[in-house]
PAZAPA-4460 file (N, C-alpha, C; in steps of 0.05 Angstrom, whole numbers, plus 32768, in hexadecimal, padded with zeros to 4 digits):
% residues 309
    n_x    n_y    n_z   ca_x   ca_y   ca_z    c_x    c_y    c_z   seq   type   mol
   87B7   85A8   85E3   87A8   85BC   85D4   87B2   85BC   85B7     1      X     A
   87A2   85B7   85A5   87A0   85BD   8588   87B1   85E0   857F     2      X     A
   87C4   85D8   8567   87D7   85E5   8569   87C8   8602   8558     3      X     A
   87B0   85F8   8547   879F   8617   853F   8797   8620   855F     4      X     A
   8787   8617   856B   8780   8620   858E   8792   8629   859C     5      X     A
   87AD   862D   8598   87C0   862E   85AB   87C7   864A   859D     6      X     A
   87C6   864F   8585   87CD   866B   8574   87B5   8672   8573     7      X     A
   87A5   866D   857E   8787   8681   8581   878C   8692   8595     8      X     A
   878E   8684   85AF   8798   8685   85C6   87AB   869D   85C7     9      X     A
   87C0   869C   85B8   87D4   86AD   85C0   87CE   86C6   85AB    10      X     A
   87C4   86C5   8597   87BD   86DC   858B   87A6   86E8   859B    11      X     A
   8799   86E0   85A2   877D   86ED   85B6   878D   86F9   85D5    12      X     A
   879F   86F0   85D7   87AD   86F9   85EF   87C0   870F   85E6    13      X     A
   87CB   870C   85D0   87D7   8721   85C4   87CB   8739   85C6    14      X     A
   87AC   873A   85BC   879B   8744   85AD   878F   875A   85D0    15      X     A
   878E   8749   85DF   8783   8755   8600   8792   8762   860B    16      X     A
   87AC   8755   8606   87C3   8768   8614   87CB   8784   8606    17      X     A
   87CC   8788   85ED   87CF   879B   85E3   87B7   87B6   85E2    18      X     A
   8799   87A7   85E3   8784   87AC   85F3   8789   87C2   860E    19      X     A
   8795   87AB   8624   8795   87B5   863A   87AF   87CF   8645    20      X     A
   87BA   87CB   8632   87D7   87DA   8633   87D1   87FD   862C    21      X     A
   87B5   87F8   8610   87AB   8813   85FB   879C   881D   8619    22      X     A
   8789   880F   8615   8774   8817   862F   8784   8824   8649    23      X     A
   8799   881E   864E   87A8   882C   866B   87AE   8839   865D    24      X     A
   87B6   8848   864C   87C8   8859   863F   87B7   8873   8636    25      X     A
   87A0   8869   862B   878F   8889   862D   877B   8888   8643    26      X     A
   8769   88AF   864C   875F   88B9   865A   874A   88A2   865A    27      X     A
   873C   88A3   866C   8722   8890   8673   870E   889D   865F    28      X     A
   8703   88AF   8652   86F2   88BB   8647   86F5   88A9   862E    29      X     A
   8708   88B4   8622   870F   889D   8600   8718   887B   8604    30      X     A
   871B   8877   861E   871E   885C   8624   870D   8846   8629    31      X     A
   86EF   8859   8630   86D5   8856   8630   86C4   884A   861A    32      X     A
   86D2   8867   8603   86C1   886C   85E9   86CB   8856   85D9    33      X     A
   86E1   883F   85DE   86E6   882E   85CE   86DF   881C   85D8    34      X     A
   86D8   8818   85F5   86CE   87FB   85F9   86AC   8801   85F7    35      X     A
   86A2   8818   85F4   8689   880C   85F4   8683   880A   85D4    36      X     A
   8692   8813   85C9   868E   8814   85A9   8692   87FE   85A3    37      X     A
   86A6   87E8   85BA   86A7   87C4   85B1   8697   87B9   85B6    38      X     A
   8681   87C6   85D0   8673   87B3   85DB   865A   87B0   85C5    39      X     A
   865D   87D4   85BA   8642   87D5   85A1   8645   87C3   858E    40      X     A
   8662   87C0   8585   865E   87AA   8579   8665   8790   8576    41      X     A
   866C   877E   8593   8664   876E   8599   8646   8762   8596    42      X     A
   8638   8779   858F   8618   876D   85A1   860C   8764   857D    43      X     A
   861C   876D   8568   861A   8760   854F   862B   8753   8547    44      X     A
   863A   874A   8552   864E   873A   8546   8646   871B   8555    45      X     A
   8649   8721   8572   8649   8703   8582   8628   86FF   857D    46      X     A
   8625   86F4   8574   8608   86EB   8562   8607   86CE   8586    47      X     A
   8610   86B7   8591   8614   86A8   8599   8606   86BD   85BC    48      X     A
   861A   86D5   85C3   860C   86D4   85E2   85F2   86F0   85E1    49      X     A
   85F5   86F5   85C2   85E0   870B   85BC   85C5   86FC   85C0    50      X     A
   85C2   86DE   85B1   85A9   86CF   85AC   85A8   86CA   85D0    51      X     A
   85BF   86BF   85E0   85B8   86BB   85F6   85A6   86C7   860B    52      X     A
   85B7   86E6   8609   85A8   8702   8616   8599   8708   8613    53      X     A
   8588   86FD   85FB   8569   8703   85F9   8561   86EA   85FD    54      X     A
   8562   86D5   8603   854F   86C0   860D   854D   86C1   8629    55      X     A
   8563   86CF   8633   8567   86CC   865A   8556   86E6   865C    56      X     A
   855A   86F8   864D   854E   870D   8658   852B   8707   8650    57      X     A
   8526   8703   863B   8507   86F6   8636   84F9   86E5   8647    58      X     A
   850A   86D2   8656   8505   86C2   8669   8502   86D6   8681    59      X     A
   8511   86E6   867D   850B   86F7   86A1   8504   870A   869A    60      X     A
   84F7   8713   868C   84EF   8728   8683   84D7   872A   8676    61      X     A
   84C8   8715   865E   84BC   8709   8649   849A   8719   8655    62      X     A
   849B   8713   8671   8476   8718   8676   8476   8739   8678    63      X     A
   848D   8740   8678   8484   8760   867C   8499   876E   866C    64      X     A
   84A4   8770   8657   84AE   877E   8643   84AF   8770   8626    65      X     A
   84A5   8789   8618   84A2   877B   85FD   84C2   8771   85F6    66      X     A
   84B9   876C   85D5   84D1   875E   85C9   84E0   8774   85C5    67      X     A
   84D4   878E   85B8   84EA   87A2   85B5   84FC   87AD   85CA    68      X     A
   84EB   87AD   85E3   84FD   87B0   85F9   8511   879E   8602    69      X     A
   850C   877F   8601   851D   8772   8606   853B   8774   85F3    70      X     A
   8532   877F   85DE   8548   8785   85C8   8557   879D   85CC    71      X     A
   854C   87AE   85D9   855D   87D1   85E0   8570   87BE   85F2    72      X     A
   8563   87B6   8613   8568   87B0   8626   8582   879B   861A    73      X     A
   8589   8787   8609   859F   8779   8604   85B0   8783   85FA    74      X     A
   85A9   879B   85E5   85C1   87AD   85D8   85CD   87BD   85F4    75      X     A
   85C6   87C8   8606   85C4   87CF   861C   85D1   87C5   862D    76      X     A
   85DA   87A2   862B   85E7   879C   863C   8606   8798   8634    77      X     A
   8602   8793   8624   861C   878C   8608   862C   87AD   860C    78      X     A
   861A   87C6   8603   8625   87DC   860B   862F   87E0   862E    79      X     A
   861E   87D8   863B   862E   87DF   865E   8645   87D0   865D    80      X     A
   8645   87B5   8659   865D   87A8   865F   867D   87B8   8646    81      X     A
   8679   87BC   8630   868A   87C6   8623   8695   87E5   8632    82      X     A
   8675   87EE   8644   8686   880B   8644   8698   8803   8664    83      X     A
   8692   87EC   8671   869E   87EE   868A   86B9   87DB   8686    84      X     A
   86BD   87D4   8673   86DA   87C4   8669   86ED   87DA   8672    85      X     A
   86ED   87F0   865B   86FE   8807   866D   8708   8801   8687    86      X     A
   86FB   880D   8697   8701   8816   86B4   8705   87F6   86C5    87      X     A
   86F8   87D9   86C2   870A   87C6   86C5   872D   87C0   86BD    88      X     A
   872A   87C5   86A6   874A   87C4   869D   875C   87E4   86AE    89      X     A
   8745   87EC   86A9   875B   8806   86B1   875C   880E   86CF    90      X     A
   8752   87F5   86E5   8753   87FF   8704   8767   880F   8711    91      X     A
   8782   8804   870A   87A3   880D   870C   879B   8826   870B    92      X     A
   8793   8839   86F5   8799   884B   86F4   877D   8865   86F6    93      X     A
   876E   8856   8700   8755   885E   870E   875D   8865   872C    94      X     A
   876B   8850   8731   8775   8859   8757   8787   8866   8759    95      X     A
   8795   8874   8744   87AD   887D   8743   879E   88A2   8746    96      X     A
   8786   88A1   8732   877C   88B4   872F   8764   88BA   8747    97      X     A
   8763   88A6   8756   8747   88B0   876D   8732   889B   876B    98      X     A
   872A   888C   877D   8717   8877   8771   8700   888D   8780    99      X     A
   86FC   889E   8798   86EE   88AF   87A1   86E3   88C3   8793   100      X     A
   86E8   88CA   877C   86DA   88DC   8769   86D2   88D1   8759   101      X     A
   86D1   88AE   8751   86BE   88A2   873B   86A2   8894   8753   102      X     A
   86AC   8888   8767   8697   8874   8775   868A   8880   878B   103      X     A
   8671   888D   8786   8666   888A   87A1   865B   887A   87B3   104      X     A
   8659   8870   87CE   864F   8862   87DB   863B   8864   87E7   105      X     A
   8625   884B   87ED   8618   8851   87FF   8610   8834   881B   106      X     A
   8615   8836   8828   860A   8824   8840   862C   8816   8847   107      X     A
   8640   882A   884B   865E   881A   8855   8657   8811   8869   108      X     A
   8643   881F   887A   8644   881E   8899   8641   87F9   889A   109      X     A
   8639   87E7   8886   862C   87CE   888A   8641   87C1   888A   110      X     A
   8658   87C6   8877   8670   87B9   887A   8686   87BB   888C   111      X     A
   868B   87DC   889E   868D   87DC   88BC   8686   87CB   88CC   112      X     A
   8668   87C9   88CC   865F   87BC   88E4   8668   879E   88DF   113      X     A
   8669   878D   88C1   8668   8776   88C4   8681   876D   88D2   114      X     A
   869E   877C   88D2   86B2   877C   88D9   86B1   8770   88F2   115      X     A
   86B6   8758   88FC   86C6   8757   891D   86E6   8757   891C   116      X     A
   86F0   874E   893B   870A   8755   893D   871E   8745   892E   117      X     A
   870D   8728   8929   871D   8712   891D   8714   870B   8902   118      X     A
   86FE   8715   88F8   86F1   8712   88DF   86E8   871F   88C9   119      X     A
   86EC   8723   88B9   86E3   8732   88A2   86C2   872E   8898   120      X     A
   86BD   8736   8883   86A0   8733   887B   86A3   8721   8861   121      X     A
   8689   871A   885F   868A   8709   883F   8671   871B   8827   122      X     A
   8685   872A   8817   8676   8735   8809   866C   8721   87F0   123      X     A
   864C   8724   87E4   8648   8716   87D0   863F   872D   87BC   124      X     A
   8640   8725   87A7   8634   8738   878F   8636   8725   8779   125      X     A
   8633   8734   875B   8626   8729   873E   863D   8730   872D   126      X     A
   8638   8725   871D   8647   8731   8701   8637   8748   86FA   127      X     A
   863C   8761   8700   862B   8779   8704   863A   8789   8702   128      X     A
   862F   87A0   86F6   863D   87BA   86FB   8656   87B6   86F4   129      X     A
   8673   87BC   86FE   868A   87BB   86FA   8697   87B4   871B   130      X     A
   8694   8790   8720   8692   8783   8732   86B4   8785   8738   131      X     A
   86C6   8784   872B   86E6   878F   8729   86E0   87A2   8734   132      X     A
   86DF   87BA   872C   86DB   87CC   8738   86D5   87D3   8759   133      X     A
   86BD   87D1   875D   86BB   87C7   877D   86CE   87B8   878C   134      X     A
   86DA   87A0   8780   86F2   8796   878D   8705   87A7   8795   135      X     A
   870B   87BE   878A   8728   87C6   8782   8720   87DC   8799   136      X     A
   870F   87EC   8794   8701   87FB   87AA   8700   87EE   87C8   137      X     A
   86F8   87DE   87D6   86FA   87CA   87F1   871A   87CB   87F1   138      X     A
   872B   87C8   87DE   873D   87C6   87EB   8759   87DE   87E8   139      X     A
   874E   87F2   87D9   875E   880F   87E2   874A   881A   87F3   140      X     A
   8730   8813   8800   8729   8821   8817   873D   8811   8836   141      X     A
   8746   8802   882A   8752   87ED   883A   8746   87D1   884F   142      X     A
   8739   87CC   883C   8729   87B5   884A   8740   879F   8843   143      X     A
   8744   878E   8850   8757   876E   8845   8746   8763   883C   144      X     A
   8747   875F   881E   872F   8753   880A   8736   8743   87F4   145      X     A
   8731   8727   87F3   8738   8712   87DD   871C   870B   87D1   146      X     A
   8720   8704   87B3   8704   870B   87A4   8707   86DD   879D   147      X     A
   86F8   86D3   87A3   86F0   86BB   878F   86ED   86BA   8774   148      X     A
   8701   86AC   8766   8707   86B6   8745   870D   869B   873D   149      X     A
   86F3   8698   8726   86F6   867F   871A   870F   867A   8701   150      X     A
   8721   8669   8702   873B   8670   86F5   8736   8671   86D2   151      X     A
   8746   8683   86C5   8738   867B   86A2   874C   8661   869B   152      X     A
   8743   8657   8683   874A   8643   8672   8765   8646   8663   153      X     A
   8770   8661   8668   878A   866F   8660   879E   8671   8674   154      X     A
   87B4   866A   867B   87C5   8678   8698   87CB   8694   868F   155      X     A
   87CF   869C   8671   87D8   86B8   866E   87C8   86CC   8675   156      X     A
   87AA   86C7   8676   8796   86D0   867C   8791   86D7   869B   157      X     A
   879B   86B8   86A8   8796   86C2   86BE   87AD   86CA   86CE   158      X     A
   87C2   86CA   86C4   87D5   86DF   86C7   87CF   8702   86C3   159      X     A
   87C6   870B   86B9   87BF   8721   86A7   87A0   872B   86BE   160      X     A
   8795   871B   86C7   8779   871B   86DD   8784   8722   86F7   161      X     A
   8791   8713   86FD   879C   8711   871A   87B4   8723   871A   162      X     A
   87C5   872F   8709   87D6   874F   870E   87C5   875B   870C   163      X     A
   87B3   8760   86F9   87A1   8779   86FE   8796   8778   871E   164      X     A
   878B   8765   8729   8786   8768   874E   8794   876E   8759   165      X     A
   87B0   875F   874E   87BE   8762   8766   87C3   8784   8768   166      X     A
   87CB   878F   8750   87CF   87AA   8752   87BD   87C0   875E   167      X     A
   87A7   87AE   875D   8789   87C5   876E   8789   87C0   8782   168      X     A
   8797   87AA   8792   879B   87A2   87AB   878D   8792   87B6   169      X     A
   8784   877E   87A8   8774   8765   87B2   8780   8750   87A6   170      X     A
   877F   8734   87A6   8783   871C   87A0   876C   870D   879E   171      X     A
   8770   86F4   8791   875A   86DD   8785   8765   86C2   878B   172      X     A
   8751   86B9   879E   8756   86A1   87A2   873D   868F   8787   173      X     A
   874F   867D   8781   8744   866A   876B   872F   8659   8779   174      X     A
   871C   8660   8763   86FA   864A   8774   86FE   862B   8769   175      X     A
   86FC   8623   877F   86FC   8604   877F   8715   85F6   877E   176      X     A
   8726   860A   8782   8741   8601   8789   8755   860F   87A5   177      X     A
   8749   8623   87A8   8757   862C   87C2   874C   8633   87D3   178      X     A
   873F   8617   87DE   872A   8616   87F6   873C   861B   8815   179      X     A
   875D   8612   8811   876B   8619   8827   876F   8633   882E   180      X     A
   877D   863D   8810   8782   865B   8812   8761   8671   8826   181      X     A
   8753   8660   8816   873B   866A   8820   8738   866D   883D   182      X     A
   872F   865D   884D   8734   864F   8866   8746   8661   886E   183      X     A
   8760   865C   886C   877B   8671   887D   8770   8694   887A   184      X     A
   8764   869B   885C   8765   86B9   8861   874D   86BB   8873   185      X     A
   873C   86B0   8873   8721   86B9   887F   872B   86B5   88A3   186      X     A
   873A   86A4   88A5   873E   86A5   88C3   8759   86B4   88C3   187      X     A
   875B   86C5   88BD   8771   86DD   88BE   8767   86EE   88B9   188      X     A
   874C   86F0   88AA   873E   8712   88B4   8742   870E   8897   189      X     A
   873E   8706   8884   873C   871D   886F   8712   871D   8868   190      X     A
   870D   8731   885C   86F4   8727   8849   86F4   871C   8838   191      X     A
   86E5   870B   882A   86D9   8700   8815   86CB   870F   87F9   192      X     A
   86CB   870C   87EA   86BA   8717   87D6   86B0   86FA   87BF   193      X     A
   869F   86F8   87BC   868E   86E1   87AE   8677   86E3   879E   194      X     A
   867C   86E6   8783   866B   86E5   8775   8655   86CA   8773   195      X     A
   863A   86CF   876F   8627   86B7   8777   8617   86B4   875C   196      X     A
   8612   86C0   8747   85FD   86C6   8732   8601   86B7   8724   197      X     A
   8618   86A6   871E   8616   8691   8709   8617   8672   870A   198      X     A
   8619   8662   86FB   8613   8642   86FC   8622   863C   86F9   199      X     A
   862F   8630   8707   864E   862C   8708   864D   860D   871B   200      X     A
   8667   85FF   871C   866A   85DF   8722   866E   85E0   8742   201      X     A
   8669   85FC   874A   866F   85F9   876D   8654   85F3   8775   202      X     A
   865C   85E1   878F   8645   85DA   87A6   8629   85F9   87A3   203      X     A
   8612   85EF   879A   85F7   85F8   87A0   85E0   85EE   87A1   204      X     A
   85D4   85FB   879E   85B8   85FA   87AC   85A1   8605   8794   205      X     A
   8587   85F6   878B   857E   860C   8773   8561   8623   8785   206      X     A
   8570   8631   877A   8558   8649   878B   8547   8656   876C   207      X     A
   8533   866B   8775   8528   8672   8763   853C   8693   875C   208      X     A
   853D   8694   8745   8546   86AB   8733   8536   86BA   8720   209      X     A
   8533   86D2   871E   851A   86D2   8709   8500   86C8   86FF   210      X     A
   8501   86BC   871D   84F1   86A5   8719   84E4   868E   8717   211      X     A
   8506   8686   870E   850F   8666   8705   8528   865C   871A   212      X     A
   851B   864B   8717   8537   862E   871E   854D   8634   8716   213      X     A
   8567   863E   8727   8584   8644   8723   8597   8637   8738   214      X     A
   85AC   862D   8731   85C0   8621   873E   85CA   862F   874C   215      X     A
   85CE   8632   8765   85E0   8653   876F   85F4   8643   8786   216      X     A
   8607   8654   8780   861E   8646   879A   860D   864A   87BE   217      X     A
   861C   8634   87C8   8618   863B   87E4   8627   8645   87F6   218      X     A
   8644   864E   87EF   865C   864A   87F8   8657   8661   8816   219      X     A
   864B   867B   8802   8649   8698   8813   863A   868C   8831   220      X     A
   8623   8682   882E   8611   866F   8844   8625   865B   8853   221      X     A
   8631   8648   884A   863F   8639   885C   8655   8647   886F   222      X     A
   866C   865E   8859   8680   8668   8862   8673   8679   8870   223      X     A
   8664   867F   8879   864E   8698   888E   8649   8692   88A4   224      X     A
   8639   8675   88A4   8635   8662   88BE   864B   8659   88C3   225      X     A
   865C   864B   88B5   8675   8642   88C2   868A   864F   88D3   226      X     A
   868D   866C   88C6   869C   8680   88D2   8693   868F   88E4   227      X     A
   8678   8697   88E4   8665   86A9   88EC   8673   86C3   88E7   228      X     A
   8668   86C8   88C9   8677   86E5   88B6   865A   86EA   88B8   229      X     A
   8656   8706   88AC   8636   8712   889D   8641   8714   887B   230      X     A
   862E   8708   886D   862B   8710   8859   861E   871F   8856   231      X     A
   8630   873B   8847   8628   8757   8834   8625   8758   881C   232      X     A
   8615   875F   8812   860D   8758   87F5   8610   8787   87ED   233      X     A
   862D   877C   87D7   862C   8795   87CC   862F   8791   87B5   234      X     A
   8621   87A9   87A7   8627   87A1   878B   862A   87C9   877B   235      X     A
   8639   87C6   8766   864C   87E6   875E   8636   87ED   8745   236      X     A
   862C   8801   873D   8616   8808   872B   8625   881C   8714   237      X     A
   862C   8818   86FB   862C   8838   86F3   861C   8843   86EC   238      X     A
   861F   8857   86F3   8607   8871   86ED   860B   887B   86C8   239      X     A
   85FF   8883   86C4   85F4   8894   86AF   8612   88A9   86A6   240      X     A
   861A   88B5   86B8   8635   88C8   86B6   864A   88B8   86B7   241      X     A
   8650   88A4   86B6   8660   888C   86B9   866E   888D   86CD   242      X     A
   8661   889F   86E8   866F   8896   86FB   8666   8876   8707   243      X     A
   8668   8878   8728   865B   8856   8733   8652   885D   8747   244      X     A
   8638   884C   8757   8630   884F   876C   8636   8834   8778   245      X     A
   863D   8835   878F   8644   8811   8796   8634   8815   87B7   246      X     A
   861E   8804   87B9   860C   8807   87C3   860F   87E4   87D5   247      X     A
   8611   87E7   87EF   861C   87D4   8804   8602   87DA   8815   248      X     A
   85F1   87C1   8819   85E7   87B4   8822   85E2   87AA   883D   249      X     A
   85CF   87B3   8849   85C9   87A9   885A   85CD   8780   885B   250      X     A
   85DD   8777   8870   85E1   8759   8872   85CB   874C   8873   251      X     A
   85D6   872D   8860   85B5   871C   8866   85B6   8710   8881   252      X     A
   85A0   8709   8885   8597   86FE   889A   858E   86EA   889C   253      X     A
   85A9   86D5   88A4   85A5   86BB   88A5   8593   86A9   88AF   254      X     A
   8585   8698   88AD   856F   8688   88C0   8577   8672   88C6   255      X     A
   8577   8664   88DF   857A   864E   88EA   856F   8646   88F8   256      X     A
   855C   8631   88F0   8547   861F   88F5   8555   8607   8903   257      X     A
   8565   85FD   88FA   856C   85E3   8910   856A   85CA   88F1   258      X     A
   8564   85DB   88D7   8560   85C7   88C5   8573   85D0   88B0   259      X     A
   858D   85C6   88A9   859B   85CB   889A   859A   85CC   8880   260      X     A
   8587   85B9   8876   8586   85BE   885E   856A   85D4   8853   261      X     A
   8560   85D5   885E   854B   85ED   885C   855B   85FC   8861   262      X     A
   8570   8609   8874   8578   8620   8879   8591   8629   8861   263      X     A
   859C   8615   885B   85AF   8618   8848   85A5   862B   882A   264      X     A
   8586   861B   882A   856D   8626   880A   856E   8638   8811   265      X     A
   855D   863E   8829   8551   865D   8832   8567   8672   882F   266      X     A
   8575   8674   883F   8594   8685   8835   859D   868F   8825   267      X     A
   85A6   8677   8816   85B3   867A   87F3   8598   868A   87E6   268      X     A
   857B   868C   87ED   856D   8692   87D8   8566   86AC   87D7   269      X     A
   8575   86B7   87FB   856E   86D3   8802   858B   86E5   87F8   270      X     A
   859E   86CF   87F6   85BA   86DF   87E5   85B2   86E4   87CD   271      X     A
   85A2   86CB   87C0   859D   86D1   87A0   858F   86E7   879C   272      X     A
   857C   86EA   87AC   8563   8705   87A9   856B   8716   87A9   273      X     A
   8583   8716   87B7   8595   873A   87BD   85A0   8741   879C   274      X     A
   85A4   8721   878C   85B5   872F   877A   85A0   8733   875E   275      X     A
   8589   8724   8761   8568   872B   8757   855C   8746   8756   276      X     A
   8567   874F   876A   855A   876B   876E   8566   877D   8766   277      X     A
   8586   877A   8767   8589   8796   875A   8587   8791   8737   278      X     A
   8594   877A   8732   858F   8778   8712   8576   8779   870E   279      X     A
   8561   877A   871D   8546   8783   8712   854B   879A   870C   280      X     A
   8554   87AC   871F   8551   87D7   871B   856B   87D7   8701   281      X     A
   857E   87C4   86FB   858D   87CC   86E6   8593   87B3   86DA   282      X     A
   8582   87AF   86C3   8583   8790   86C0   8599   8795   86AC   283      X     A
   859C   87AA   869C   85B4   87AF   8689   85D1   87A8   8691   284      X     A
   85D1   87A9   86A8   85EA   87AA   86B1   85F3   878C   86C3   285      X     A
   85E2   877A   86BB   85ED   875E   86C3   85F7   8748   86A4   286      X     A
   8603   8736   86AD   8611   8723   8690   85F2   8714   868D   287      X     A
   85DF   871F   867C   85CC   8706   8672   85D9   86F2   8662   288      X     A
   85ED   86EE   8654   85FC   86E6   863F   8602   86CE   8652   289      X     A
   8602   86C9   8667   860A   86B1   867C   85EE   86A4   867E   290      X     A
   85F0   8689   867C   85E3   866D   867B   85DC   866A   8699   291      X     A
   85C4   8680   86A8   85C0   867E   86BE   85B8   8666   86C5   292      X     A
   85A5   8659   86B6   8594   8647   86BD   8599   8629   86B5   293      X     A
   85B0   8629   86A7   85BC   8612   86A4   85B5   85FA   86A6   294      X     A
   85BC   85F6   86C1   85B5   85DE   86D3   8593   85EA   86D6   295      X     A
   8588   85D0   86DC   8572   85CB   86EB   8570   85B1   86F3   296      X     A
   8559   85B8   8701   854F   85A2   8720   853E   8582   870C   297      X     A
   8549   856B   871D   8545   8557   870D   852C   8555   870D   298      X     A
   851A   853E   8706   84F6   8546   8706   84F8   853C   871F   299      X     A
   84E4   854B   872A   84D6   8543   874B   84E9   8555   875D   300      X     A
   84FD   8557   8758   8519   856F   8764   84FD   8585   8770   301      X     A
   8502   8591   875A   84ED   85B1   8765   84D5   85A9   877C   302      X     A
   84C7   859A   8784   84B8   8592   8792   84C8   8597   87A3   303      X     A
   84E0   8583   87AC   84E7   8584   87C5   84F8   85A1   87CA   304      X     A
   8503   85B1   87B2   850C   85C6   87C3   8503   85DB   87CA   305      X     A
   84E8   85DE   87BE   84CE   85F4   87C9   84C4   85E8   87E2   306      X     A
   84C4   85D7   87ED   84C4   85D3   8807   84D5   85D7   881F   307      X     A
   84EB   85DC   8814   8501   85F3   8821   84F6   860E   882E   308      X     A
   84DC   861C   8817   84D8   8632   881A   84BC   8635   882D   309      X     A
***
């Protein structure tokens, strides 16, 4: 690494940790009022995922909201993610204070039932809402719960990621590298938690998103049939009062035809829909700023995988 990149690096880490240290240190109310006042102005400064968030959202959005809306709706998103920085950094001391008087629930009973004696469940969700959050929750209700966490480009970073879990009481197995670790916890009962919404270099399948042609992992689908887990699709909302609603899902319902690779499409495209639907009712509160659509299907590709459907 280039020795200006390497003092970027450690001033920006400087810069987070001192960040994350202010943020635990005052009430959640004023801890709030500074991250969403970054996120406000983030949304003029990062000129690079501002132009992005309005082309993803125009694209999924374009036939039924004007331009000015698409423009509230991006300042909008820039603001949710700044105001839920807070209460990410500050989990530690959110559970210290009650995670039961910020999160209400609805549909636990789905994650009961998915439970057998030897297996846990495989929860999937989005970069939504305050997806930390929900983690940390599964596991001071006491579920045994490890989240799939793609590693950063920093170790100090992901040093600094993985104490914050560990302290809320969950762990991260690294994607695409701790396929063992994986394997051992899942046959020792723990759950899973697996984010699916982005384009990323793991094994998938392209289903429709918004509409369009998207890369989506298959992992939740394979590790489902292979184990025979239920995938629960939950995902954590904040409300308006800045509390959360974390709203758990009825399980999908796998199909098996006897044709694997149709069944593998069909699956993955009924996980993706789960995470389509709620970012439809709150589209503010997903990362448009991510390169959903990235990848696409080579020419003649799409032919054959609408015949999946």
């Amino acid at each position: 690494m280039k020795p200006a990149k390497k003092l970027r690096n450690w001033l920006l880490f400087l810069m987070v940790s001192f960040m994350v240290r202010l943020l635990r240190a005052l009430p959640r109310k004023p801890a709030i009022l500074m991250t969403r006042n970054l996120g406000r102005m983030a949304f003029y400064v990062d000129g690079k995922d501002r132009r992005r968030t309005f082309r993803h959202l125009s694209m999924a959005f374009g036939k039924e909201k004007s331009r000015a809306e698409i423009v509230d709706l991006a300042r909008r998103v820039f603001l949710h993610f700044g105001t839920t920085a807070a209460d990410a950094v500050r989990i530690p001391k959110l559970i210290r204070e009650g995670l039961d008087s910020l999160i209400t629930v609805e549909g636990r009973e789905h994650l009961e039932k998915a439970i057998t004696p030897n297996r846990g469940f495989l929860t999937i969700t989005a970069h939504f809402g305050n997806w930390e959050l929900m983690a940390a929750w599964a596991a001071q209700q006491g579920y045994r719960f490890k989240v799939i966490g793609a590693p950063s480009l920093d170790d100090r970073f992901d040093k600094l990621i993985t104490e914050n879990r560990g302290r809320a009481g969950y762990s991260q197995i690294s994607r695409g590298k701790g396929m063992r670790e994986l394997i051992q916890s899942i046959k020792k009962g723990y759950s899973i938690g697996i984010l699916i919404d982005q384009d990323t270099k793991v094994e998938g399948v392209f289903v429709k998103f918004f509409g369009r042609w998207a890369h989506t992992a298959v992992g939740p689908v394979v590790l489902a049939q292979k184990y025979r887990m239920s995938i629960v699709p939950a995902f954590i909302v904040m409300k308006e009062d800045l509390s959360y609603h974390l709203e758990v899902q009825p399980p999908v319902e796998l199909e098996s035809t006897g044709d694997p690779v149709r069944d593998l499409a069909v699956n993955t495209q009924k996980c993706s829909d789960r995470c389509e639907n709620i970012i439809r009712r709150h589209p503010e509160q997903w990362v448009w700023m991510h390169r959903r659509w990235k990848k696409q299907p080579r020419p003649g590709d799409a032919l054959n995988i609408e015949k999946a459907f």
